[in-house]
Backbone bond lengths (Angstrom), bond angles and torsions (degrees), N, CA, C in turn:
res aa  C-N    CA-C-N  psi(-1)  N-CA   C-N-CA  omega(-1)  CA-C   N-CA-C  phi
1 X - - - 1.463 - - 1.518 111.19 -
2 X 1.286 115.47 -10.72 1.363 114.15 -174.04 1.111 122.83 -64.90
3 X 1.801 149.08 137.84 1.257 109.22 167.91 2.100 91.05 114.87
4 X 1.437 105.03 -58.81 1.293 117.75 -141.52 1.764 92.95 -82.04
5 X 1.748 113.05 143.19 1.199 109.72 179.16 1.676 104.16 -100.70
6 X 1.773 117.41 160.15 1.057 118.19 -178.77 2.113 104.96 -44.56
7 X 0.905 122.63 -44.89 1.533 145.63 -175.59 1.329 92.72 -45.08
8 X 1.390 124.65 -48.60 1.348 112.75 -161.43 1.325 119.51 -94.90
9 X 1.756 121.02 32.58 1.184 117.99 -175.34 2.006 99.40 -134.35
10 X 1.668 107.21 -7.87 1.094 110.65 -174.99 2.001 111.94 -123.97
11 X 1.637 97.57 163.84 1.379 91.39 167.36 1.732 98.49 -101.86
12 X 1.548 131.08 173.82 0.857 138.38 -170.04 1.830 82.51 -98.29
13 X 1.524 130.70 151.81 1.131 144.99 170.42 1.670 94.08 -80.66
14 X 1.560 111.31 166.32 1.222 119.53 160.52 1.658 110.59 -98.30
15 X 1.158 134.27 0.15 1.110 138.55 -179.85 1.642 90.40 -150.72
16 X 1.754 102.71 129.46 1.343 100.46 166.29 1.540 129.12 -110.92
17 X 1.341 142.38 146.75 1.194 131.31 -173.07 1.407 113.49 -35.18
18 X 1.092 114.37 111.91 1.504 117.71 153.13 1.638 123.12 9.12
19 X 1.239 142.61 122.57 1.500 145.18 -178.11 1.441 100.27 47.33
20 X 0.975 155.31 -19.49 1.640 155.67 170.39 1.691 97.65 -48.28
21 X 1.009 101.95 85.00 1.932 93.72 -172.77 1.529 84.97 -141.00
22 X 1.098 164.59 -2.58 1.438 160.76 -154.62 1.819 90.79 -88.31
23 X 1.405 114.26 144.92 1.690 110.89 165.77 2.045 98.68 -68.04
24 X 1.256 93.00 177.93 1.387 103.82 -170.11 1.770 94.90 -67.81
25 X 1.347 119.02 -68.30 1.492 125.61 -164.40 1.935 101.63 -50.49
26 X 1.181 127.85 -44.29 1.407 107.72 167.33 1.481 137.43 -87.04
27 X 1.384 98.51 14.23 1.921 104.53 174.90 1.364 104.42 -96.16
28 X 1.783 92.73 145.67 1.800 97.67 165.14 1.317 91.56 -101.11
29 X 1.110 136.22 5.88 1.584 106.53 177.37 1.672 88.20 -130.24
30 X 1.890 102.94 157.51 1.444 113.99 175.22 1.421 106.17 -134.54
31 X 1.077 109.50 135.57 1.427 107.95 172.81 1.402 120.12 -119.57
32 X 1.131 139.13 99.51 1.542 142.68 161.01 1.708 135.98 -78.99
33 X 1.280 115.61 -176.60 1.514 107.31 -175.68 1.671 102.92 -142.14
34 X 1.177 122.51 128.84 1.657 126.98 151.20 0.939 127.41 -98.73
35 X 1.559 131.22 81.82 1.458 155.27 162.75 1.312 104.57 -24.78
36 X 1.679 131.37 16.42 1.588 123.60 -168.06 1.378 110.01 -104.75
37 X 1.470 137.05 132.44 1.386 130.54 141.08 1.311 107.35 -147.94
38 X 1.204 112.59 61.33 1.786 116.26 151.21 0.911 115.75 -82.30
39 X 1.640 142.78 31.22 1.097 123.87 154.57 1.713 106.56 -123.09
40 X 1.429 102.07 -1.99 1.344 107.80 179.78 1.840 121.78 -49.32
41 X 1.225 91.73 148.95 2.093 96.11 178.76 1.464 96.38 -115.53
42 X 1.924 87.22 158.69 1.704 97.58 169.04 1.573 110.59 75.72
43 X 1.090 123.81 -87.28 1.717 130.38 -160.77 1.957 88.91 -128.60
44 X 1.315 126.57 103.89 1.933 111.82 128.81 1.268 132.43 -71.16
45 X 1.346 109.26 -171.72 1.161 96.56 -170.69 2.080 106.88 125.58
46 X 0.894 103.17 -2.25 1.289 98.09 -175.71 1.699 120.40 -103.26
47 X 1.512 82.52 -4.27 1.766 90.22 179.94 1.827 100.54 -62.86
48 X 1.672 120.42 -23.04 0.951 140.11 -172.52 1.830 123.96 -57.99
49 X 1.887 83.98 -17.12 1.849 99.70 -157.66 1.613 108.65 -74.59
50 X 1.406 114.99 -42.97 1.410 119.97 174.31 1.597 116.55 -23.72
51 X 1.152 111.14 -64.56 1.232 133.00 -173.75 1.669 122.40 -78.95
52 X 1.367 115.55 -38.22 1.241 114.91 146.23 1.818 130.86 -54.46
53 X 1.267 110.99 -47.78 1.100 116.35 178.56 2.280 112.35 -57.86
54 X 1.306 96.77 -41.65 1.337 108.90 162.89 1.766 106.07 -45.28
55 X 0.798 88.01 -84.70 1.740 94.22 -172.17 1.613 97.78 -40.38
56 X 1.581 148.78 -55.64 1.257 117.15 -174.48 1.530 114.38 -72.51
57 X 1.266 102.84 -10.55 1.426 96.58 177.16 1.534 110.27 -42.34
58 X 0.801 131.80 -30.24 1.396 119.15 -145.18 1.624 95.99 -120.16
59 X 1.439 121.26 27.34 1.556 120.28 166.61 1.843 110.04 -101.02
60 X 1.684 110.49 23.93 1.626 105.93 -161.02 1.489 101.22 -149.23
61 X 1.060 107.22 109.11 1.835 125.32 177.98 1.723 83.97 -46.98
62 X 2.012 78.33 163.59 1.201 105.81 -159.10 1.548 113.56 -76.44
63 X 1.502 97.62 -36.99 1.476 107.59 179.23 1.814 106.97 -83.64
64 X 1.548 106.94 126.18 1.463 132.44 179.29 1.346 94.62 -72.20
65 X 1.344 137.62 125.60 1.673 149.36 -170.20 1.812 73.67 -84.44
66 X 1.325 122.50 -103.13 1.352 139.30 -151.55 1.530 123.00 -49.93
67 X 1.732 120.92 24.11 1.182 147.23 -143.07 1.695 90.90 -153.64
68 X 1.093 101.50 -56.64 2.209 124.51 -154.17 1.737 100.36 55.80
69 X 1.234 120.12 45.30 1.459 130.76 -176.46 1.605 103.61 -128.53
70 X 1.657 106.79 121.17 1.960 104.37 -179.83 1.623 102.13 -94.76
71 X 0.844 136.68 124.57 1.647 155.74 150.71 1.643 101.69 -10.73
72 X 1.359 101.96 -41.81 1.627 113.02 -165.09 1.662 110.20 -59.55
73 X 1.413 105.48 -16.55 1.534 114.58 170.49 0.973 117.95 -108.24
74 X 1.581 146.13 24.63 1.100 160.54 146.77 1.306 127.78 -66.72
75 X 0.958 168.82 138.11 1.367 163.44 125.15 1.598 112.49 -73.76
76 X 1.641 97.79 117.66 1.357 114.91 -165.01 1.498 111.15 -136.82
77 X 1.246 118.92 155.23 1.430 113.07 -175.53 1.214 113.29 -132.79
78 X 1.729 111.58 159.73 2.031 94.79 166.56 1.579 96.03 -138.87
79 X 1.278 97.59 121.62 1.609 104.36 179.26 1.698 111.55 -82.14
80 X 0.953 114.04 -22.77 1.615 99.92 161.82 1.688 87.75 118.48
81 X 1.618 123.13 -168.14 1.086 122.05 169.77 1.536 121.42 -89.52
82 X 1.445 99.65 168.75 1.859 94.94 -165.96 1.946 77.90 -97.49
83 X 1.401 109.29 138.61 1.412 123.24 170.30 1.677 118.06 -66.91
84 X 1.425 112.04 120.32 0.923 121.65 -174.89 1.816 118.23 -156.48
85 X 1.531 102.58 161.93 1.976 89.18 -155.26 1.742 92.51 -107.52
86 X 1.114 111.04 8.81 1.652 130.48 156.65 1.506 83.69 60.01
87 X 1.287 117.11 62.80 1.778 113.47 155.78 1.505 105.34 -152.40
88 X 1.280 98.14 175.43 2.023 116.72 -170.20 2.092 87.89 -57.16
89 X 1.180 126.14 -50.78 0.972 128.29 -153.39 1.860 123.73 -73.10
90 X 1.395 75.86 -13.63 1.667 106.45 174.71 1.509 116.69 -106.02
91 X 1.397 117.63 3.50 1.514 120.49 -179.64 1.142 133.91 -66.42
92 X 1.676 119.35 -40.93 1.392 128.91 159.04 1.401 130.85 -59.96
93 X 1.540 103.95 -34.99 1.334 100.84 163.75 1.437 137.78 -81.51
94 X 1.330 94.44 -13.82 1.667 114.11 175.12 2.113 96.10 -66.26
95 X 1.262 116.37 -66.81 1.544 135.64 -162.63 1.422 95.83 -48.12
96 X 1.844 113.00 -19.77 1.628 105.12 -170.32 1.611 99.55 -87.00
97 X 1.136 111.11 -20.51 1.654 136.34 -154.06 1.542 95.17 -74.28
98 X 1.357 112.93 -49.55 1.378 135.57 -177.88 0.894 116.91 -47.70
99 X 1.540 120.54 -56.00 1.639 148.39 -129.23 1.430 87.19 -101.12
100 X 1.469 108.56 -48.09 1.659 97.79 -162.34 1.825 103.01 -83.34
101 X 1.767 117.52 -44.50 1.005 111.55 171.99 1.517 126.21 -22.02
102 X 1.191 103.22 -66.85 1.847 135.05 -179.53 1.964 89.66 -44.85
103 X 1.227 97.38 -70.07 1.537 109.72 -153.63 1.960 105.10 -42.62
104 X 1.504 86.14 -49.75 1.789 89.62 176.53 1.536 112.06 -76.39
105 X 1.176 130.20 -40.14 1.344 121.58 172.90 1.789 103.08 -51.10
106 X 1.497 136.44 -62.75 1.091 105.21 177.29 1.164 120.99 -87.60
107 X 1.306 147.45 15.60 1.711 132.01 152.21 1.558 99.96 -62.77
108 X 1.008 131.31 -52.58 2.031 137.60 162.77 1.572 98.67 -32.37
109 X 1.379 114.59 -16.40 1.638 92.27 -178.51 1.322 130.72 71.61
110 X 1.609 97.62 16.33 1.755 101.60 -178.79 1.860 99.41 -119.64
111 X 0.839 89.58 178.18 1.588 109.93 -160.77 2.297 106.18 -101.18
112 X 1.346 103.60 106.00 1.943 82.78 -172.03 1.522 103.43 -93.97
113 X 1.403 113.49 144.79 1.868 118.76 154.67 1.778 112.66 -93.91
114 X 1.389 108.67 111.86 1.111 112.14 -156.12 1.800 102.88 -103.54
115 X 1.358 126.82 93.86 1.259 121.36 -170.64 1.857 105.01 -96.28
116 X 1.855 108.19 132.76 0.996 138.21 156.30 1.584 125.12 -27.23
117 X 1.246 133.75 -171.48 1.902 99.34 -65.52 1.510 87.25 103.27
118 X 1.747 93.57 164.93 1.764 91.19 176.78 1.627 90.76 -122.45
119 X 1.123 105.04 -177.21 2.060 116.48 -156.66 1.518 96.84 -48.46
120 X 1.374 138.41 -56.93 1.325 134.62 -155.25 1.748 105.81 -38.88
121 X 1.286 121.21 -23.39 1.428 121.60 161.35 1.364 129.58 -51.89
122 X 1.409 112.33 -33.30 1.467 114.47 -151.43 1.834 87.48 -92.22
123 X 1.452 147.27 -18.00 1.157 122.54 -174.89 1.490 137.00 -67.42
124 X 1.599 95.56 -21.81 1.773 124.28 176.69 1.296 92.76 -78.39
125 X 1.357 131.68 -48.55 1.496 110.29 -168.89 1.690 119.62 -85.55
126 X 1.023 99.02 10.40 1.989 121.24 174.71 1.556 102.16 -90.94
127 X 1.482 102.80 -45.75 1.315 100.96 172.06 1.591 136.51 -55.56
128 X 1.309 106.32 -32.21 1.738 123.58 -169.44 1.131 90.00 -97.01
129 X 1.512 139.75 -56.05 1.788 117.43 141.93 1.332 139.30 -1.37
130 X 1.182 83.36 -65.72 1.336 81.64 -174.86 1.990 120.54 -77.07
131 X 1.488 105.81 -29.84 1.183 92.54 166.05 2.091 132.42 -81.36
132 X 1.686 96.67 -0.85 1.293 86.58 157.93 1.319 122.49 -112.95
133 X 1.280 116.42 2.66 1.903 118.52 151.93 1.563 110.30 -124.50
134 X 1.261 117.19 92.89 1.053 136.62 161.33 1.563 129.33 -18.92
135 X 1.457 100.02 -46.25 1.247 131.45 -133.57 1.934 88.70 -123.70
136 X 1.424 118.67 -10.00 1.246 114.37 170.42 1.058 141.41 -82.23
137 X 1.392 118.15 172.20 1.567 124.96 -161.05 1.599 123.51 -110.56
138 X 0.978 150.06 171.72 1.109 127.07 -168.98 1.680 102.32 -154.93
139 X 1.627 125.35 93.22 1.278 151.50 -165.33 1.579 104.92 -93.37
140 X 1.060 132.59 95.93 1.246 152.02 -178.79 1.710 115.82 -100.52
141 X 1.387 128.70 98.05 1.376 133.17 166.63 1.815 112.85 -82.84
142 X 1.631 108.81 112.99 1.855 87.91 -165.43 1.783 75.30 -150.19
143 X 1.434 103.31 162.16 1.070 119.61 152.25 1.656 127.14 -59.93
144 X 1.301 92.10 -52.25 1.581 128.02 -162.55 2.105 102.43 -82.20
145 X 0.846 81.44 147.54 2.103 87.08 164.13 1.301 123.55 -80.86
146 X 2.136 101.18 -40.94 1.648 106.94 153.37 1.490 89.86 71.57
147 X 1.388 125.35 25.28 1.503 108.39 174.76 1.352 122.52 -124.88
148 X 0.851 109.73 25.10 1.841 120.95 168.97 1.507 115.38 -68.81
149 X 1.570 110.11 139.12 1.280 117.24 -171.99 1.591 103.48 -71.08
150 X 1.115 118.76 -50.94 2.019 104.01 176.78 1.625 87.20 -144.54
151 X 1.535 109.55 157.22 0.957 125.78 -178.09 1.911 107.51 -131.37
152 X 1.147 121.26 139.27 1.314 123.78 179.13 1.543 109.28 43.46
153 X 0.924 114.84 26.04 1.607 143.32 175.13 1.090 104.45 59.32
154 X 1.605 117.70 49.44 1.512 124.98 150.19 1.500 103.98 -125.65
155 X 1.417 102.47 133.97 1.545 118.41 -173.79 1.746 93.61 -99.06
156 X 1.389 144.97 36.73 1.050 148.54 -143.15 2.096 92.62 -162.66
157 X 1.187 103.76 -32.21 1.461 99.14 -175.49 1.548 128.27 -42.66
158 X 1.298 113.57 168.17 1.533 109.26 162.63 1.194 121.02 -66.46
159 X 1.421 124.34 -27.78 1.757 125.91 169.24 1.599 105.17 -71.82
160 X 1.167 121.63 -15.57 1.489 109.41 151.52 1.292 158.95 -86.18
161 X 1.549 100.82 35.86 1.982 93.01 -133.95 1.733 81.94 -92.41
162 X 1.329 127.38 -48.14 1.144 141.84 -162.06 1.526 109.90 -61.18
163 X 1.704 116.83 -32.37 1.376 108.62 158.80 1.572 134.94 -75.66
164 X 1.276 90.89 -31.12 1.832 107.52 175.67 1.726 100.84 -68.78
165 X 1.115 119.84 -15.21 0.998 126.15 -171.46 1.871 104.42 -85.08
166 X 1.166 123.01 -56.74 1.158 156.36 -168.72 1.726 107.91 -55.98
167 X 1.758 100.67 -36.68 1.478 112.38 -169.86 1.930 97.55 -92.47
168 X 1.182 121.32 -8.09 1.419 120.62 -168.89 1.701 97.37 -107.28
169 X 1.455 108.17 -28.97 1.852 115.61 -173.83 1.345 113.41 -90.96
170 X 1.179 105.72 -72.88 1.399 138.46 179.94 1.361 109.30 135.79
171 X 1.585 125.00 174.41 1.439 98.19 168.30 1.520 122.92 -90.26
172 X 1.148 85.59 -3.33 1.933 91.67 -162.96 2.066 88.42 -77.53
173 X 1.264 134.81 -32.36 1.194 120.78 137.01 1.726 155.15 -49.81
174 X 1.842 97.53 26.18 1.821 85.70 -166.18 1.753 73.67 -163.78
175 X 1.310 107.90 154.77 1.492 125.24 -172.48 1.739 99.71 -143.39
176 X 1.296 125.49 132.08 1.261 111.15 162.25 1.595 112.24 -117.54
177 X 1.174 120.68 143.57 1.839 124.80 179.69 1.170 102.42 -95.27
178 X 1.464 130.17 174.51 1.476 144.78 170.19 1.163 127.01 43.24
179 X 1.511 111.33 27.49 1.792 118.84 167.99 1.437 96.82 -65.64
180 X 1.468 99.29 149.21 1.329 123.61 174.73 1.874 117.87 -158.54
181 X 1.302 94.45 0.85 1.652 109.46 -160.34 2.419 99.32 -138.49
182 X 1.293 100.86 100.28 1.664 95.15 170.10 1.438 86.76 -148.79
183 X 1.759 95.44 179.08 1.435 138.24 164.43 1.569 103.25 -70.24
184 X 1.033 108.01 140.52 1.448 121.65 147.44 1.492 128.88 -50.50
185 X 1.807 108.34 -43.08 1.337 125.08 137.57 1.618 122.03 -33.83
186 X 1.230 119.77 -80.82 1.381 144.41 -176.15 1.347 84.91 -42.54
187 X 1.491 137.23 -69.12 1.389 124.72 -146.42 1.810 112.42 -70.08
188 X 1.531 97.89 -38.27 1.873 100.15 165.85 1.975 111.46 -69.51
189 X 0.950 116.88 -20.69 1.171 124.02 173.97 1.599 120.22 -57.33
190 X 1.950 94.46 -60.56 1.311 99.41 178.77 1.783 108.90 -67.08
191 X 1.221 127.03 -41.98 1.377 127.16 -179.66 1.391 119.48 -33.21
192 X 1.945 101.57 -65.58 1.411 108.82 172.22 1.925 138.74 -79.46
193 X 1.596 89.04 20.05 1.831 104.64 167.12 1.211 102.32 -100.27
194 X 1.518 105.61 -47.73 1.823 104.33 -168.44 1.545 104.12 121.67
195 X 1.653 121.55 18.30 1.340 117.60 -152.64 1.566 101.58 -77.35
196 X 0.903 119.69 148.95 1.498 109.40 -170.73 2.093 103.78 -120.65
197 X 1.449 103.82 125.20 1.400 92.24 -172.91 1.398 108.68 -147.30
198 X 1.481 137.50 170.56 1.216 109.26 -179.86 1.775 115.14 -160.25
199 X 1.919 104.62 99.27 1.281 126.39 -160.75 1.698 98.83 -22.65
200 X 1.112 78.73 178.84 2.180 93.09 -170.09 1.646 88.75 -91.48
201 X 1.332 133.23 -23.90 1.360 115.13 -179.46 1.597 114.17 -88.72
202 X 1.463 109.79 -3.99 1.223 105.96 155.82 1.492 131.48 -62.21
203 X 1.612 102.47 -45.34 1.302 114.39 166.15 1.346 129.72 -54.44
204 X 1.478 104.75 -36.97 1.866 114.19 171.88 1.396 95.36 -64.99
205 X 1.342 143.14 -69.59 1.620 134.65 -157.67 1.401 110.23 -74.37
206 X 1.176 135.21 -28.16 1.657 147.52 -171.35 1.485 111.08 -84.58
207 X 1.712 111.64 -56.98 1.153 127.02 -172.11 1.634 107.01 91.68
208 X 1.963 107.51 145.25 1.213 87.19 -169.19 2.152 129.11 -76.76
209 X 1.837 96.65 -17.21 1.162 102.03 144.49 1.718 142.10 -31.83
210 X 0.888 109.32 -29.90 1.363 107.70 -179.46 1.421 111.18 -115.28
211 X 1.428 126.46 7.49 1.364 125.12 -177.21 1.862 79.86 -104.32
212 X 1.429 116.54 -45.65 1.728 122.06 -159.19 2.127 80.58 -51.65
213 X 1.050 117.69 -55.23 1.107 130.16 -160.88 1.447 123.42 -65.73
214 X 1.397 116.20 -13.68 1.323 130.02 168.58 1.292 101.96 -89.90
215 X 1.555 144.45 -41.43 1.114 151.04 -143.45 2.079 77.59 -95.34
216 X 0.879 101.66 -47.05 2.190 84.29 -160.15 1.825 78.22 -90.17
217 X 1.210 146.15 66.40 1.281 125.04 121.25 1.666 89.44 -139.81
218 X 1.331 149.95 9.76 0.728 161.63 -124.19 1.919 103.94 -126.90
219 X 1.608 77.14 -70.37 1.733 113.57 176.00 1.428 108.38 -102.72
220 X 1.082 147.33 1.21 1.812 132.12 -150.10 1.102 104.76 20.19
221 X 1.341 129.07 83.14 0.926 130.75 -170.31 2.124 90.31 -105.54
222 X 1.278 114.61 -20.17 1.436 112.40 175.45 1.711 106.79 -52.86
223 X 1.386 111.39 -18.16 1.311 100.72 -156.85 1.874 107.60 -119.72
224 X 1.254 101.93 7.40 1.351 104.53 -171.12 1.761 124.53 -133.03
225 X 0.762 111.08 124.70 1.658 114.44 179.60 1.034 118.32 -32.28
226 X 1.615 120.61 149.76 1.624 109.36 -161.85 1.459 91.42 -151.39
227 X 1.328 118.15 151.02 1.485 134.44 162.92 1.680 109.21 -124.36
228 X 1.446 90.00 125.46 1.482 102.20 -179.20 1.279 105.73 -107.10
229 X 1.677 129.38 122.55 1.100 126.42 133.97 1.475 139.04 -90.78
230 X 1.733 113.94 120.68 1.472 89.59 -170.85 1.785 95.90 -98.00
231 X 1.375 127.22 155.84 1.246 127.02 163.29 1.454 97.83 -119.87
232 X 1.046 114.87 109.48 1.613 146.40 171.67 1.492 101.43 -32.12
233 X 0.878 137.10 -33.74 1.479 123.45 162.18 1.221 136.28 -44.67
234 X 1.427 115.88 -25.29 1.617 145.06 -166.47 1.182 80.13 -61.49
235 X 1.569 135.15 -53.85 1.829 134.01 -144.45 1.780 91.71 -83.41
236 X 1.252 96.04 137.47 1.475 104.84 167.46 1.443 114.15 -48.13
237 X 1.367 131.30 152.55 1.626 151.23 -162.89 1.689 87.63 -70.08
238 X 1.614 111.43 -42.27 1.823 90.33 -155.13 1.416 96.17 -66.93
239 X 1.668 125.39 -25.37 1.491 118.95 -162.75 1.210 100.79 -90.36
240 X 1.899 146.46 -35.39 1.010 147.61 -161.45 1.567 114.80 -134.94
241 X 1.335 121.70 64.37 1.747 114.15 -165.09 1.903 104.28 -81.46
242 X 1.503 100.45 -14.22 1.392 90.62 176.19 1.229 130.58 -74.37
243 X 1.391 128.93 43.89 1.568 128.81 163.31 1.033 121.83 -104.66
244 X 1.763 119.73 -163.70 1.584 126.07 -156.37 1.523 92.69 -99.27
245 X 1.332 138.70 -43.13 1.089 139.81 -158.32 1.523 111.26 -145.04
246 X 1.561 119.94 71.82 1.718 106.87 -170.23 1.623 111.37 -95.05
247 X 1.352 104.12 163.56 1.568 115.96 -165.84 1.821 103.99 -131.36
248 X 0.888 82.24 133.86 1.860 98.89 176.19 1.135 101.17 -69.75
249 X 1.906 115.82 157.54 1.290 109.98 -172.87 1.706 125.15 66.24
250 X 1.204 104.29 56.56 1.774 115.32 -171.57 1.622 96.13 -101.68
251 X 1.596 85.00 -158.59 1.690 103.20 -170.55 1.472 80.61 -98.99
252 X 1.209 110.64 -174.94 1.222 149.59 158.96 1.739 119.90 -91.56
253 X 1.151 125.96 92.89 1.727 129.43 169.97 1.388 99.45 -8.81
254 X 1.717 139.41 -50.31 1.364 137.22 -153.35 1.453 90.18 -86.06
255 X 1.222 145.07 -15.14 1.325 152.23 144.74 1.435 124.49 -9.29
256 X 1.140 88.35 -89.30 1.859 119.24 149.35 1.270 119.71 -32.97
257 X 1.361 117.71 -58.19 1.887 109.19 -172.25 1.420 88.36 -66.87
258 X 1.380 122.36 -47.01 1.659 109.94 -174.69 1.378 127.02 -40.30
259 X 1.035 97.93 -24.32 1.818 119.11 -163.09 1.712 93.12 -87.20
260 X 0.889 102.25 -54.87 2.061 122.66 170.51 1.439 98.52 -44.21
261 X 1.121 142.79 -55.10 1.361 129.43 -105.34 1.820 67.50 -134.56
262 X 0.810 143.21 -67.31 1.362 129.87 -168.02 1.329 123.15 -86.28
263 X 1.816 119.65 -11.09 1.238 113.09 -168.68 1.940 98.75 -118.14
264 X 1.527 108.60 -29.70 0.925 100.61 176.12 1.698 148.29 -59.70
265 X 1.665 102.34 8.65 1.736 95.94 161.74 1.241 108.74 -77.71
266 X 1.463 119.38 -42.74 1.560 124.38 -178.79 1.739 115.76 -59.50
267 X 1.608 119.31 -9.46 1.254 116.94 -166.17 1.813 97.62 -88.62
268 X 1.262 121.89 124.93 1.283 139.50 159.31 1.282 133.71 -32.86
269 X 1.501 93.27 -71.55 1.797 131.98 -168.82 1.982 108.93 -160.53
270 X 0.980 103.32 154.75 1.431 100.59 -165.74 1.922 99.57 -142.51
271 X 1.017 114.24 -178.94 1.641 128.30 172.17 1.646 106.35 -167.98
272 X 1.667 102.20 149.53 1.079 93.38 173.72 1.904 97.08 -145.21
273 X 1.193 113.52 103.55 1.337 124.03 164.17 1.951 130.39 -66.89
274 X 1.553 84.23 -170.98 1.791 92.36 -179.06 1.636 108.50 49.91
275 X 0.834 142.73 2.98 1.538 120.49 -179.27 1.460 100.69 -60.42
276 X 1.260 133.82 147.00 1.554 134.57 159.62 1.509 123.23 -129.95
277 X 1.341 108.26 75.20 1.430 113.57 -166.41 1.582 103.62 -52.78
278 X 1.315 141.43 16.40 1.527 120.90 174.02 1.813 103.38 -86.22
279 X 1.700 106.95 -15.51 1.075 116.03 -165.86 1.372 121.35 -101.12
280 X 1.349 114.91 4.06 1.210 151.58 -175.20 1.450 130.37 -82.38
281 X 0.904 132.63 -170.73 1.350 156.05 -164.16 1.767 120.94 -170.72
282 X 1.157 103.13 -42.23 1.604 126.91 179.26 1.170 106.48 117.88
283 X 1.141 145.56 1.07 1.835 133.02 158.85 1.418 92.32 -55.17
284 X 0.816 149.34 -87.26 1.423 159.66 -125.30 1.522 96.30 -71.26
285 X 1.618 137.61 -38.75 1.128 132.08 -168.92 1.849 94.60 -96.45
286 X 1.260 125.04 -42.11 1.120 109.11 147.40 1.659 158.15 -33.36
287 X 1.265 90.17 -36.86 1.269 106.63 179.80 1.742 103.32 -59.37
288 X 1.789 109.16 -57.89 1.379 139.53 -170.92 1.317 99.89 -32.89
289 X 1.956 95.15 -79.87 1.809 102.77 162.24 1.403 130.01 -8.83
290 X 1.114 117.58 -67.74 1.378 136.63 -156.83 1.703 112.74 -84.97
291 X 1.011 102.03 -32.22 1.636 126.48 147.06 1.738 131.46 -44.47
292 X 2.115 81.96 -60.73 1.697 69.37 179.17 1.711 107.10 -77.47
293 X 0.906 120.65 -28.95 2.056 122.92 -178.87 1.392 109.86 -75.14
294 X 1.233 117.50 17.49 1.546 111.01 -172.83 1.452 71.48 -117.14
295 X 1.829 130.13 -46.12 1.562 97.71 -167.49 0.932 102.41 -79.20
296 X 1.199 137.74 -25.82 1.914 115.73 179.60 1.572 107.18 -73.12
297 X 1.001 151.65 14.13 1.069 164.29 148.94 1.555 110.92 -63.08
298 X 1.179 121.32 -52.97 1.768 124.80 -153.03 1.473 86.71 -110.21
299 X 1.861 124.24 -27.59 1.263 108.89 175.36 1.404 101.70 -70.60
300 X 1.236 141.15 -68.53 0.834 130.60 -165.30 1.527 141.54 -73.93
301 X 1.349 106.03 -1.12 1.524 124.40 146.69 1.717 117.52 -48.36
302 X 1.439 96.07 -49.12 1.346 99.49 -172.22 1.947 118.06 -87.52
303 X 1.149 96.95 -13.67 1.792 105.71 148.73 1.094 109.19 -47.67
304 X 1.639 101.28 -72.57 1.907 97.52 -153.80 1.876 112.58 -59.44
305 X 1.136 110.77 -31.75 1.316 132.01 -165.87 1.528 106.41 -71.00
306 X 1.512 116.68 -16.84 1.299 106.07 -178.93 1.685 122.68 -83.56
């Protein structure tokens, strides 16, 4: 990484996220894109999301209602996409691409929104996480458990992200919400780590308040850095049908802001995968949008306020 300029790890977009107009050296927030899903099952198509999600960006005033914070005082950036030849053969070098991207965006002390691509992205950027918060947690919203040791005989897949994840954290560091979809494998797997996760019909009878609320006395999670990945599947099909693999029985979108709205001062850096605009309409790439500016919204509310 030495040597290497932010420029030389991205393409510039032809349309950039919405208010992301700050140069790189004065934004706390960054937003990028991974054009990747060669490892995706069922439906691709998500290498497609970067760029979709751009374009709804820009259907949502500046000022966040559920924040009372306007964007317009933010300094935000969009580095464009990280270059990649979106196949199995290009995967390792992409994960290095990641690792270092991530790694210098937070030694800079800024905060990245890392848009999908399908999950096999999000484990490199847990990694560079994890070596500049030690001490962090790792909050995962998925349909899926995502915890299989290799899949289609890549241990790199999107059905892996949550274990690759697991071997860099631990598990007693990482919680996932809104499973509804594992292995029979995966489920003796998760038992005998200790993985702690909690089906989407938990969330319907519990509410997601009181699960957010077990997890921060649970974990101190009030007191510790957090990386959120959401994989867009978590949201039920009627609210989000544009993904790679969707499951009946989701969260609810108001789910999510909850998750925003109480966890997001503590959130770091975030990603949000699976979108598959071929499957779409634009709710689903919308939703993403509105997601990632709602957390820089509540994060950065809770900056100024301190």
């Amino acid at each position: 990484m030495r040597g290497l300029k932010i420029d030389d790890f991205t393409v510039k977009p032809e349309v950039e996220f919405a208010d992301f107009l700050a140069p790189y050296d004065e934004a706390g927030y960054v937003f990028f894109g991974v054009p990747f899903d060669a490892t995706s099952t069922h439906r691709k198509g998500a290498s497609g999301a970067p760029t979709r999600i751009r374009e709804e960006s820009y259907n949502f005033e500046t000022y966040v209602m559920e924040a009372d914070q306007d964007l317009s005082e933010v300094k935000m950036a969009d580095l464009g996409d990280i270059n990649t030849l979106n196949s199995l053969e290009d995967q390792t070098a992409l994960m290095d691409k990641i690792y270092s991207l991530t790694s210098r965006i937070l030694k800079d002390k800024k905060g990245f929104l890392m848009a999908g691509g399908d999950h096999s992205i999000t484990p490199p950027a847990v990694d560079s996480f994890a070596s500049v918060h030690p001490s962090g947690f790792y909050l995962v919203l998925d349909a899926h458990l995502d915890f299989r040791a290799v899949f289609d005989e890549n241990p790199l897949s999107h059905a892996c992200s949550s274990r690759r994840v697991a071997e860099i954290l631990g598990e007693e560091n990482m919680a996932i919400i809104g499973v509804r979809s594992m292995s029979s494998k995966e489920r003796d797997d998760a038992k005998r780590y200790g993985l702690k996760y909690y089906p989407s019909w938990d969330v319907a009878e519990k509410g997601i308040l009181s699960i957010i609320t077990e997890l921060l006395e649970e974990k101190g999670l009030a007191k510790r850095p957090i990386y959120l990945s959401i994989d867009m599947d978590v949201v039920d099909p009627a609210f989000a049908p544009g993904v790679g693999n969707p499951e009946p029985w989701g969260l609810h979108p108001r789910d999510l802001l909850e998750v925003l709205r109480i966890l997001g001062a503590n959130v770091k850096s975030m990603d949000i995968t699976e979108v598959n605009p071929k499957y779409d309409v634009g709710n689903t790439s919308s939703l993403a949008a509105r997601l990632f500016r709602t957390f820089v919204a509540f994060n950065f509310k809770s900056i100024i306020n301190r």
